[in-house]
C-alpha positions in Angstrom: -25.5 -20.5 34.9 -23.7 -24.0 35.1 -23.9 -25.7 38.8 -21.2 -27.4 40.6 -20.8 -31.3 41.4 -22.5 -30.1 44.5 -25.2 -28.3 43.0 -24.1 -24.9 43.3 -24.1 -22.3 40.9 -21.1 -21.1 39.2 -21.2 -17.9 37.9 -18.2 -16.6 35.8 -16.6 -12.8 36.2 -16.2 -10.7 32.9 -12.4 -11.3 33.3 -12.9 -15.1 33.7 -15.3 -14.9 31.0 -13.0 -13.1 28.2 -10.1 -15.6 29.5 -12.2 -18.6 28.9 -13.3 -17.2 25.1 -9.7 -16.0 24.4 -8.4 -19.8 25.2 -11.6 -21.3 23.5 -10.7 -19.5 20.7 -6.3 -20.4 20.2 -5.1 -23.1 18.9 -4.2 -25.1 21.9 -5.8 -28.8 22.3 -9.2 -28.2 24.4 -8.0 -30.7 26.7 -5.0 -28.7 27.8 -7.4 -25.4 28.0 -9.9 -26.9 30.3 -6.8 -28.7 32.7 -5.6 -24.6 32.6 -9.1 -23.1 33.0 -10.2 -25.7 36.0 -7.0 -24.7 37.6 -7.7 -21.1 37.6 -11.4 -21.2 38.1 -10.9 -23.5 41.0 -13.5 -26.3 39.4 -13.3 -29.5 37.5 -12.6 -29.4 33.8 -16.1 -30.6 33.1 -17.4 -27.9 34.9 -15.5 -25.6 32.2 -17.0 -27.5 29.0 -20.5 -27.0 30.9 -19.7 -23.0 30.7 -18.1 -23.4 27.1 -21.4 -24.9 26.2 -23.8 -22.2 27.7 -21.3 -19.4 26.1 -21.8 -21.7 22.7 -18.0 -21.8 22.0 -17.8 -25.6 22.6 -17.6 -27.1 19.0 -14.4 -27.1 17.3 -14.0 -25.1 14.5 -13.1 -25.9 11.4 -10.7 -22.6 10.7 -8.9 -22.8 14.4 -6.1 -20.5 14.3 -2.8 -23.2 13.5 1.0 -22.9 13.2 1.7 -23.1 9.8 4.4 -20.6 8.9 4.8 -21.3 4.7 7.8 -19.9 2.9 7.7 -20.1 -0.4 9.1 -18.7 -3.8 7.9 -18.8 -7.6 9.5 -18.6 -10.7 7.3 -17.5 -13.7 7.5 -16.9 -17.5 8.5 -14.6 -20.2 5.8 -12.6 -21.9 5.8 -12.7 -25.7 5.3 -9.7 -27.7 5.3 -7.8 -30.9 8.0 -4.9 -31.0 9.3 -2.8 -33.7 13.1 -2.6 -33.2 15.6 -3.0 -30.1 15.9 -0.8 -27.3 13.8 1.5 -25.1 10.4 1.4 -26.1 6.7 1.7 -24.8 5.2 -1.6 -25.2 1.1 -1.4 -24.8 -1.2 -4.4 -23.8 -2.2 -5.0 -27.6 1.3 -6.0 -28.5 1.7 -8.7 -25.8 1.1 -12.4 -27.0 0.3 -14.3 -24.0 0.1 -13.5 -19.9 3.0 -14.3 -17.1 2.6 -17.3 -16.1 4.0 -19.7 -13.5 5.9 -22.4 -14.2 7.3 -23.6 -10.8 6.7 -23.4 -7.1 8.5 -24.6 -4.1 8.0 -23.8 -0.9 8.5 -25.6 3.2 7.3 -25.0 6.7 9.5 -23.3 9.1 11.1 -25.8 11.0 10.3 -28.6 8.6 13.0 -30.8 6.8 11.0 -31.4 3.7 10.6 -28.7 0.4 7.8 -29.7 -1.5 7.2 -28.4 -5.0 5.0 -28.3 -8.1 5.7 -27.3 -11.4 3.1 -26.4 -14.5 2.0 -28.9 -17.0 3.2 -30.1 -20.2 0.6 -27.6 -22.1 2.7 -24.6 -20.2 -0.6 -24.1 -17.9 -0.3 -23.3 -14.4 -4.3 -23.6 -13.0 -3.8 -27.6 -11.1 -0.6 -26.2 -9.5 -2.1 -23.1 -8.7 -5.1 -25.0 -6.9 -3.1 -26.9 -5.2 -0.5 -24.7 -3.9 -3.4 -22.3 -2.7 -4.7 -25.3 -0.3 -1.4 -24.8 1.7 -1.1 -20.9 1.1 -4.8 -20.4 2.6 -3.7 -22.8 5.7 -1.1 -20.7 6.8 -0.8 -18.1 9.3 1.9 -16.7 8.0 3.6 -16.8 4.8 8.1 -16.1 4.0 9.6 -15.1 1.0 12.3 -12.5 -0.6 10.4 -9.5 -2.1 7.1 -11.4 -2.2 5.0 -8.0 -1.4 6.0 -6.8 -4.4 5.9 -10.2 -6.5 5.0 -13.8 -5.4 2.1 -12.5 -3.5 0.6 -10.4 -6.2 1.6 -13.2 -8.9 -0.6 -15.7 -7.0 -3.4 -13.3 -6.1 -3.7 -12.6 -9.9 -3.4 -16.3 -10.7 -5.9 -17.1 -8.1 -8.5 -14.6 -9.5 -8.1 -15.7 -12.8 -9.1 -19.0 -12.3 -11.9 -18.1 -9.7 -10.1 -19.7 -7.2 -10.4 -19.3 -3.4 -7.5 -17.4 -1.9 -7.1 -16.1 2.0 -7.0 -12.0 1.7 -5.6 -12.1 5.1 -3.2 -14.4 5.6 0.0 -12.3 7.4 3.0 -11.5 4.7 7.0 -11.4 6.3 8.9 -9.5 3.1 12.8 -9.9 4.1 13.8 -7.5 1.5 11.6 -5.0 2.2 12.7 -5.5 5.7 16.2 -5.5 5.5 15.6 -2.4 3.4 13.8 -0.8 6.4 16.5 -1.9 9.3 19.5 -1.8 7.6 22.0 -0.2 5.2 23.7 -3.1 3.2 25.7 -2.3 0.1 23.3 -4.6 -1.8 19.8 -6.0 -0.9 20.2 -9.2 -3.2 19.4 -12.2 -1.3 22.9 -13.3 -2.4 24.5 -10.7 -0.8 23.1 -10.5 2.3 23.4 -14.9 2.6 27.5 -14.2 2.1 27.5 -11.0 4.3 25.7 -12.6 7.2 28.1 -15.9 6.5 25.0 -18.3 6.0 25.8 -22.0 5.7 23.5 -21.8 3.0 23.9 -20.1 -0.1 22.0 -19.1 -2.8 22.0 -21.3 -5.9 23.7 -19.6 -9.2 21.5 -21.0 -12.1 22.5 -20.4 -15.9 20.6 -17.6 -17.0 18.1 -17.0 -19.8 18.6 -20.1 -21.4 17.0 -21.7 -18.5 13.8 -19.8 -19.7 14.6 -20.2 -23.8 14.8 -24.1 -22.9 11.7 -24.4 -20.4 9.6 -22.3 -22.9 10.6 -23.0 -26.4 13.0 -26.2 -26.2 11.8 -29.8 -27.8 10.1 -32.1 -24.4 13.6 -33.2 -24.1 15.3 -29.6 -23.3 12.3 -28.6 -21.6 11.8 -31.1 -18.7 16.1 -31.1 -18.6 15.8 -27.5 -17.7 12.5 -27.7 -15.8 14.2 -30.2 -13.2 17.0 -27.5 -12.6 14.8 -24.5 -12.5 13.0 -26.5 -10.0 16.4 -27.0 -7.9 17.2 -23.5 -8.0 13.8 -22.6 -7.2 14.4 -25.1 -3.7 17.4 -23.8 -3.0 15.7 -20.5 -2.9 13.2 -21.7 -0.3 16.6 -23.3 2.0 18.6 -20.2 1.9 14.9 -17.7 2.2 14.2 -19.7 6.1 17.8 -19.3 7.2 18.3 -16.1 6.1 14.4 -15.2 7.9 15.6 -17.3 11.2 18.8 -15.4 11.3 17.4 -11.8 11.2 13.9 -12.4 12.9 15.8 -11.0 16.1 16.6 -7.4 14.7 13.4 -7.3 12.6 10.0 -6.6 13.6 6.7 -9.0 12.9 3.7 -9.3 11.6 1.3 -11.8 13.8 1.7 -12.3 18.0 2.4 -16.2 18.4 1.7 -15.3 22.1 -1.7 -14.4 21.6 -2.8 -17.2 19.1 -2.0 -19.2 21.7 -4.4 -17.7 24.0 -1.7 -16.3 26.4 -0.9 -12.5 27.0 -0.7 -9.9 24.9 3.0 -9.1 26.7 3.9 -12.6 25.5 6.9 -13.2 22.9 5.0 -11.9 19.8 7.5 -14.5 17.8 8.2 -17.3 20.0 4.9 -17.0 22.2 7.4 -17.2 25.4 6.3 -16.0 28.8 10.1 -15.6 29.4 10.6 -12.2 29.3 11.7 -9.2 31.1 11.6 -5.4 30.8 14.5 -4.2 28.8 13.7 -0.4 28.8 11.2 2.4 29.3 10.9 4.9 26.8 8.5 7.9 25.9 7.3 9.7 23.0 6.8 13.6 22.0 3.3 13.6 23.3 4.2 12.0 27.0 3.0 7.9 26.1 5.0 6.0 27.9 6.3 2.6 26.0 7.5 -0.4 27.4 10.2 -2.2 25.4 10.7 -6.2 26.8 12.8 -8.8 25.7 12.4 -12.6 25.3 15.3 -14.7 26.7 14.4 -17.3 24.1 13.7 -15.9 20.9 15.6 -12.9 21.5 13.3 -10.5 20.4 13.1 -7.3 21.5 8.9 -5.3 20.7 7.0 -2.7 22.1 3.8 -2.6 24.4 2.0 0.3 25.8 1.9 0.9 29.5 -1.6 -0.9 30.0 -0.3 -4.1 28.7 3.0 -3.5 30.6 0.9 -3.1 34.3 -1.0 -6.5 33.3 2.5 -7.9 32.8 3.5 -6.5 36.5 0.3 -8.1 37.9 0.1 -11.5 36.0 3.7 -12.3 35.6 5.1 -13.3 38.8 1.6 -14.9 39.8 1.5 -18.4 40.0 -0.1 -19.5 37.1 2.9 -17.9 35.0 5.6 -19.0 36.6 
């Protein structure tokens, strides 16, 4: 039990206790969450890393929850393969002559002006850019792309495995196709359909087809690194047109991760801005009597769901001072 300047004892409530463990533990500076803490506890900030200590949640951790919201895209290669004749045909594992492979990956931080990229090597071999790709892949909290549940995810799990490498099971995956497929009926779901029917500024980039792939894989050093340079282009301008197109329909889509708890605020928090600034927008109830709280953020626009228990904390905590 920590003591005061004065020599008194502090002793912390369960609800000051879970507060002070739930700030502890989001990725705000410790600085700013004992100036918070000391204003709500009534005491001095040291008096809060004296309690931090005692509940041993002082030391910074190496794996504090962060920011980084990665979209990212791959392109991979053809599969070579022994086949009898054209057209429809089973082909089994025995006929194949080599393994998809990736030979380029691009990818930016929301809200970031630069696209970085990596590409394989001159040997067709994708293990360095694999390893380093997965050092950003495994710092992010979240990770964009364009039917990347189905494919870029699974390409760079398998990758990963293959080379023994480490790779986060649990970073959070946004799929815009599979999204837009849930939401809304659009006459197609290609992403360039949907960047000209929502009248993006960006586009996405038209590239030249298989020969792209016939040059990259089979042309003389020349060809290859000609057409490795534009698959790499149309690979970024894949990543530009994948964040506009995710910022544009964010509002009407749901989410997967609660910015406003990461940060160690509510749980009726902005779930994808992590704003306080937001108001009930309807009531609504289910077959079985639950009653469901629907609020909306002024800033990100987002409308989301909480139960009624969250919804009374919102009544009690949101008009206080601290919130305001």
């Amino acid at each position: 039990m920590a003591k005061t300047g004065r020599g008194n004892l502090f002793k912390l409530t369960n609800k000051q206790k879970n507060r002070l463990i739930d700030l502890y533990a989001s990725d705000m500076p410790r600085a700013k969450v004992q100036n918070i803490l000391s204003d709500e506890f009534g005491v001095q900030p040291r008096m809060i890393r004296k309690l931090a200590k005692e509940l041993n949640i002082s030391t910074s951790l190496a794996h504090t929850p962060n920011d980084k919201v990665l979209v990212y895209d791959i392109e991979t290669s053809r599969i070579a393969g022994k086949v009898w004749n054209t057209g429809k045909q089973f082909v089994g594992h025995k006929q194949l002559r080599g393994e998809t492979t990736i030979i380029s990956i691009s990818w930016k931080y929301v809200g970031g002006d630069k696209v970085y990229h990596l590409t394989w090597d001159k040997n067709h071999c994708d293990k360095t850019m694999v390893e380093k790709f997965l050092k950003e892949y495994n710092k992010a909290t979240m990770v964009i792309g364009f039917n990347n549940n189905s494919f870029d995810n699974k390409i760079i799990a398998a990758r990963a495995m293959k080379y023994r490498l480490h790779l986060d099971r649990f970073v959070k995956s946004y799929d815009i196709y599979r999204m837009a497929k849930r939401v809304v009926k659009l006459p197609s779901y290609s992403m360039e359909y949907m960047c000209k029917y929502f009248g993006l500024s960006v586009q996405k980039l038209k590239h030249e087809g298989i020969i792209m792939w016939d040059m990259i894989e089979d042309g003389n050093p020349a060809q290859q690194r000609e057409y490795l340079k534009k698959m790499v282009d149309y690979n970024v301008g894949d990543i530009v047109a994948t964040e506009e197109l995710y910022l544009t329909l964010k509002p009407y889509f749901g989410t997967v991760t609660n910015k406003a708890v990461q940060q160690g605020l509510p749980k009726w928090g902005c779930p994808v801005s992590g704003s306080l600034n937001v108001k009930l927008h309807k009531t609504i109830f289910t077959e079985r009597g639950t009653v469901q709280r629907i609020l909306y953020c002024e800033d990100s626009q987002h409308q989301y769901k909480i139960n009624n228990k969250v919804y009374m904390d919102f009544l009690q905590r949101a008009m206080s001072k601290y919130w305001e």
